[in-house]
C-alpha positions in Angstrom: 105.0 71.2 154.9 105.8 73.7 152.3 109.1 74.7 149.7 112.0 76.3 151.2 111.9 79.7 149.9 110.8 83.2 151.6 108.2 83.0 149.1 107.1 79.3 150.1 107.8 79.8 153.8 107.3 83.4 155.2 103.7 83.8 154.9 102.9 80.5 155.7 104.5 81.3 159.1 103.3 84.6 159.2 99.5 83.1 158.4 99.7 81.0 161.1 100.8 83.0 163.8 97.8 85.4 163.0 95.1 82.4 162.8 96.8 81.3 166.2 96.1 84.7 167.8 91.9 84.3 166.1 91.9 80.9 166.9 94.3 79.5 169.4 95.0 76.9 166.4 98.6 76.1 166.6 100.7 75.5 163.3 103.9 74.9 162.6 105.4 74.7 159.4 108.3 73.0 158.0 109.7 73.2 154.4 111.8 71.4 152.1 114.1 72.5 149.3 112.4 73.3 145.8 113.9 70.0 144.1 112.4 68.0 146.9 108.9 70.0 146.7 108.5 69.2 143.1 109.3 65.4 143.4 109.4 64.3 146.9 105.7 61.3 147.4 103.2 62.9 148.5 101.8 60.2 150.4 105.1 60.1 152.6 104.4 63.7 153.6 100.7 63.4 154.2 101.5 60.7 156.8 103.7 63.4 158.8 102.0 66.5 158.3 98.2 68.2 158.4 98.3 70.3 155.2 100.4 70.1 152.9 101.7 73.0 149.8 101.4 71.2 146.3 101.2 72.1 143.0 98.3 71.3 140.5 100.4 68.0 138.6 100.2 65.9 141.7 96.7 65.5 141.9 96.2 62.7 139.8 98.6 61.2 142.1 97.3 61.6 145.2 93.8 61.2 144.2 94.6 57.5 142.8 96.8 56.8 146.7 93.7 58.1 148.7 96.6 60.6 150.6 94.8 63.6 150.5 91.1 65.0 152.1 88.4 67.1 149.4 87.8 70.6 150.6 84.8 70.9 149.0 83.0 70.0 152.4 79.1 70.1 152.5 78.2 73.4 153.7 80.7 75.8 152.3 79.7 76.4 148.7 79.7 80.2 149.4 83.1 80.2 150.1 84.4 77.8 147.2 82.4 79.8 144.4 84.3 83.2 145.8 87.1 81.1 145.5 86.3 80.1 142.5 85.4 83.6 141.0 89.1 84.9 142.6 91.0 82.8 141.0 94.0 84.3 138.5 93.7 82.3 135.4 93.3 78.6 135.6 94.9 78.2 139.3 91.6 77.3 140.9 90.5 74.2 138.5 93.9 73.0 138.3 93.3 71.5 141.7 89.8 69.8 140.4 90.1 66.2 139.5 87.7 63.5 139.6 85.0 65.5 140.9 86.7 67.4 143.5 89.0 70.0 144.9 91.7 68.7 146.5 93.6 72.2 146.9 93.1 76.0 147.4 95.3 78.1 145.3 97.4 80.4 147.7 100.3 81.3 145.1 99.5 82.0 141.7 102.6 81.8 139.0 103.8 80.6 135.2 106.3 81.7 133.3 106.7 85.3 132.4 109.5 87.2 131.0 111.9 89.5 133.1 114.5 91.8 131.9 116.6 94.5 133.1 114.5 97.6 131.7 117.6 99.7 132.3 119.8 97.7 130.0 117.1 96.3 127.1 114.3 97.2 125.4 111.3 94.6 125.8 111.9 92.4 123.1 108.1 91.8 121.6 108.6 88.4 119.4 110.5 85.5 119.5 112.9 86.6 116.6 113.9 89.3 119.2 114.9 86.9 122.1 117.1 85.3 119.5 119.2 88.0 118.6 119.6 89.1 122.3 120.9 85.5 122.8 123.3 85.7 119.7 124.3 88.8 121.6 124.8 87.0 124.9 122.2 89.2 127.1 120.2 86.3 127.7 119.7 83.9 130.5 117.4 81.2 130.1 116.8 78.6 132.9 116.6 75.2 131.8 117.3 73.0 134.8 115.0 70.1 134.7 111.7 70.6 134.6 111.9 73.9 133.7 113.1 73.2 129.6 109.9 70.9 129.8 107.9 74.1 130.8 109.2 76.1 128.1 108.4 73.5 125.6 104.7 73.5 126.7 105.1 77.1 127.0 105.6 77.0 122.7 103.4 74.3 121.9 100.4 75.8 123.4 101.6 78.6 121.8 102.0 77.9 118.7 98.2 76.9 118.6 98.4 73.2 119.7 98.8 72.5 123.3 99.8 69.5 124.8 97.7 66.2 125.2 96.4 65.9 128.7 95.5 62.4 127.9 96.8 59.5 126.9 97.7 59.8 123.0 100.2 61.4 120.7 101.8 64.5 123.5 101.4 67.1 120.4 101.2 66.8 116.7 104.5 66.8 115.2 105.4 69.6 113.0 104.4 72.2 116.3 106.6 69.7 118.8 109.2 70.1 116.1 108.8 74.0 115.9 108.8 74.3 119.7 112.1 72.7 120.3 113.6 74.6 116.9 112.0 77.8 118.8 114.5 76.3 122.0 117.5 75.6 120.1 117.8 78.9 118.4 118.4 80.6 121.7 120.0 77.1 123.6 123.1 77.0 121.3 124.1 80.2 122.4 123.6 80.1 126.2 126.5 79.7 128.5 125.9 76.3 129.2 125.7 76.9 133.1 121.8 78.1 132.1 121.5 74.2 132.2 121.6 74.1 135.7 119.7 77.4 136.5 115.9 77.6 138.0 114.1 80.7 137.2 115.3 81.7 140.7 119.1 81.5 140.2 118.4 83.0 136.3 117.1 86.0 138.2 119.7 86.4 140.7 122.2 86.3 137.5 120.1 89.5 135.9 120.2 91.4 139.5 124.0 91.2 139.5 125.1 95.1 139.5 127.7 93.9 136.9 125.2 91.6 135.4 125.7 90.7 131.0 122.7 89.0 131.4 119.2 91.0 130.7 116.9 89.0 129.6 114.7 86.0 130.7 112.6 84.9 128.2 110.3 82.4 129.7 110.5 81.9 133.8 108.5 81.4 136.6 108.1 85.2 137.8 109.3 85.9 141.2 107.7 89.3 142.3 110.5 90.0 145.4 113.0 90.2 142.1 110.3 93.1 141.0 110.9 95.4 144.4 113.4 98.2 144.7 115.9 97.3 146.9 115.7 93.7 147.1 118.8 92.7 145.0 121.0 95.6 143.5 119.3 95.8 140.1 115.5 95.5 139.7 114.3 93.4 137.5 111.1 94.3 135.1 108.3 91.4 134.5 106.1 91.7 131.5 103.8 89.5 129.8 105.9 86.4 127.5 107.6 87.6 124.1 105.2 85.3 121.8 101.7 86.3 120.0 98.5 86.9 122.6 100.7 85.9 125.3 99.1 82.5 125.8 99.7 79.4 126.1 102.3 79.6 129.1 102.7 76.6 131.5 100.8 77.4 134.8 102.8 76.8 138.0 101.6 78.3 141.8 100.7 76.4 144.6 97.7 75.1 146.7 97.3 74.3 150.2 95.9 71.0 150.6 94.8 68.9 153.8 96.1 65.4 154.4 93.7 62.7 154.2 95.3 61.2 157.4 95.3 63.9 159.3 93.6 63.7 162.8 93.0 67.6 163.1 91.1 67.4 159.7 88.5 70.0 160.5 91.0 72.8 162.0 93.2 72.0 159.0 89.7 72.8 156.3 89.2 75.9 158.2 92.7 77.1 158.3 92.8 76.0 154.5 89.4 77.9 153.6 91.1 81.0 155.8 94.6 81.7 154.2 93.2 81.3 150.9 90.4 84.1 151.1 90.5 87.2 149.4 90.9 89.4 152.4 94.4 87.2 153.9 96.0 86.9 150.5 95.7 90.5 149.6 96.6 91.6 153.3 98.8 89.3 155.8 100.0 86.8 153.1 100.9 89.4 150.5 102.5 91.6 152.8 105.0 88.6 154.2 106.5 88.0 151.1 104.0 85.5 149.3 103.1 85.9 146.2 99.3 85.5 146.1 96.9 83.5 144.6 93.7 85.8 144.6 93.1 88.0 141.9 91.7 90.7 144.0 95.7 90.8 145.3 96.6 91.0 141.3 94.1 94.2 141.1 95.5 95.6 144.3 97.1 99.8 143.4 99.5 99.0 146.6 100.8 95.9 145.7 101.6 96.4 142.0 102.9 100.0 143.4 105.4 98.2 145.4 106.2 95.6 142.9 107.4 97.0 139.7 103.6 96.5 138.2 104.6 93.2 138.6 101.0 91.6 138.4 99.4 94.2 136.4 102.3 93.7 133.7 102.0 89.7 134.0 98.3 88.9 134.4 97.7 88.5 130.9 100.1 85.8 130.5 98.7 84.1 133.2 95.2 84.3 132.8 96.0 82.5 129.4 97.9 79.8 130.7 97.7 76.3 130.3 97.6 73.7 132.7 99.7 70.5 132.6 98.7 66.8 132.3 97.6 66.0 135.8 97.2 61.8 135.8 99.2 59.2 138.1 102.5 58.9 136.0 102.9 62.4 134.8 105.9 63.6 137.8 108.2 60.6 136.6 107.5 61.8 133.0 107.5 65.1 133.6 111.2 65.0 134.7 112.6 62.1 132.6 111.1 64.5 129.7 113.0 67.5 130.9 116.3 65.2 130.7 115.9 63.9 127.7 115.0 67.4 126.2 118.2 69.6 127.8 120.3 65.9 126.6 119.2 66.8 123.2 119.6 70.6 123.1 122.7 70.3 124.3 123.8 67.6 121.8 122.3 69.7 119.0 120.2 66.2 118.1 117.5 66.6 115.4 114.6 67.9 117.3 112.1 65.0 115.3 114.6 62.5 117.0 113.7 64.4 120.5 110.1 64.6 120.1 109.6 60.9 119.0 111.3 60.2 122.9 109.2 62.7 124.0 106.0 61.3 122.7 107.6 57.7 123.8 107.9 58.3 127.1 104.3 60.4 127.8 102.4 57.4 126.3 104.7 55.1 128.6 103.3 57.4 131.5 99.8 55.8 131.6 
């Protein structure tokens, strides 16, 4: 099972219809929609499925419910630390926890900026991104948990990233700052950026009669980055705040169920699309967006791609990875709502973080 999107889907297929043809493994993959990825049990699909796509914040989940097998299988050490040593930024520790690895990154990704380099300059600080807003050029996508991204994205930021542990989620004056930071660019969004995912904020910027030219923070999506793929081609650089850090790590890893009766053939196909030599080949070149940082180095691909990784990878190899416990999915989207409730409201952001804080602590 993976998320419904060419990106998601295509090379998974395309993966296994290659290891098929080495193997005479058969897979077949289904997929689910994006809201559904990010929230659906984990256990429920590791009862029906062989492997399954996460991302890094379940894994304190499915470690506590027993639903998914370790890779990091007695024998192929040589493989993991190559793994290991290919991994862009954080992506392959974020699936560590509790003394093992419960996923292989195969899609690398946090949020970036994009703009339409025919229609803006780069802005380079935050101050920038404001007066674009004022001027209506930007598009910010905000649908839930994306607002919670960005709010990570400016607390980490700003120096003091947010507790991965139970305690205080960040000290107050930077939770304060972060969500001032949102609010001077939320009040003057068309109120439809509410609803948008980095994917539909993108779409608005590709619009040949697009107003729009600027997304500020949003997962990057590198098909947005090649000629010819929408009408206007969209630019992604590295995020409009100092040393381009603290941005909230998203991606994927492909993960083996626990259940699973074809356990072995799954490891091996796991271990397989997530190698250097796949990603950078077969899985790049069927619209993934890989997880290797040989792929990220790659002349061809960033060629092909606007510079797309070469003009992000600083931003990501400074990223910071989420809370991971049992507890965080619920908060992470009841968070998100009770953020966007207060944005739009124009509520005081200390009255926003203090339900912020309220409901992390009430997580564990």
């Amino acid at each position: 099972m993976t998320w419904s999107h060419p990106r998601g889907y295509d090379p998974m297929v395309a993966t296994a219809k290659a290891w098929a043809e080495k193997t005479g493994v058969t897979i077949e993959w289904d997929k689910r929609s994006l809201q559904d990825f990010e929230s659906f049990p984990v256990e429920e699909l590791a009862r029906q499925y062989d492997m399954i796509v996460i991302d890094h914040p379940h894994v304190g989940q499915v470690v506590e419910e027993g639903c998914l097998a370790p890779l990091d299988v007695p024998g192929r050490e040589a493989e993991r630390q190559a793994l290991a040593e290919g991994s862009v930024g954080a992506s392959y520790p974020s699936y560590e926890y509790a003394g093992h690895q419960w996923a292989f990154p195969i899609d690398a990704a946090t949020q970036v900026m994009a703009y339409r380099a025919d229609l803006i300059d780069a802005p380079q600080h935050w101050d920038d991104v404001v007066a674009l807003a004022k001027a209506g050029r930007v598009v910010f996508p905000l649908l839930p948990p994306h607002s919670m991204m960005s709010f990570f994205t400016l607390t980490a930021n700003l120096g003091h990233p947010c507790a991965v542990e139970n305690g205080p989620l960040v000290d107050t004056a930077t939770g304060i700052r972060a969500i001032e930071m949102l609010a001077e660019v939320a009040q003057h969004l068309d109120p439809a950026d509410f609803s948008m995912d980095p994917i539909a904020a993108s779409e608005a910027m590709a619009r040949p009669d697009a107003q729009v030219a600027l997304m500020p923070l949003g997962y990057g999506y590198v098909s947005y980055a090649v000629p010819g793929f929408r009408p206007q081609q969209l630019t992604f650089a590295d995020i409009p705040l100092p040393g381009a850090k603290g941005s909230a790590l998203g991606g994927t890893g492909i993960a083996v169920s626990a259940f699973s009766e074809n356990k072995a053939a799954a490891i091996d196909y796991a271990y397989w699309v997530a190698s250097a030599e796949v990603q950078r080949t077969l899985y790049a070149g069927s619209g993934g967006q890989p997880g290797h940082a040989t792929a990220w180095e790659d002349d061809a691909m960033n060629a092909a791609a606007g510079n797309f990784y070469r003009g992000t990878r600083k931003t990501l190899e400074g990223a910071y990875v989420r809370p991971r416990h049992n507890g965080y999915m619920a908060f992470q989207d009841a968070a998100s709502q009770r953020l966007n409730a207060g944005l739009l409201a124009g509520e005081a952001p200390a009255t926003i973080l203090a339900d912020l804080d309220r409901l992390f602590r009430e997580s564990f």
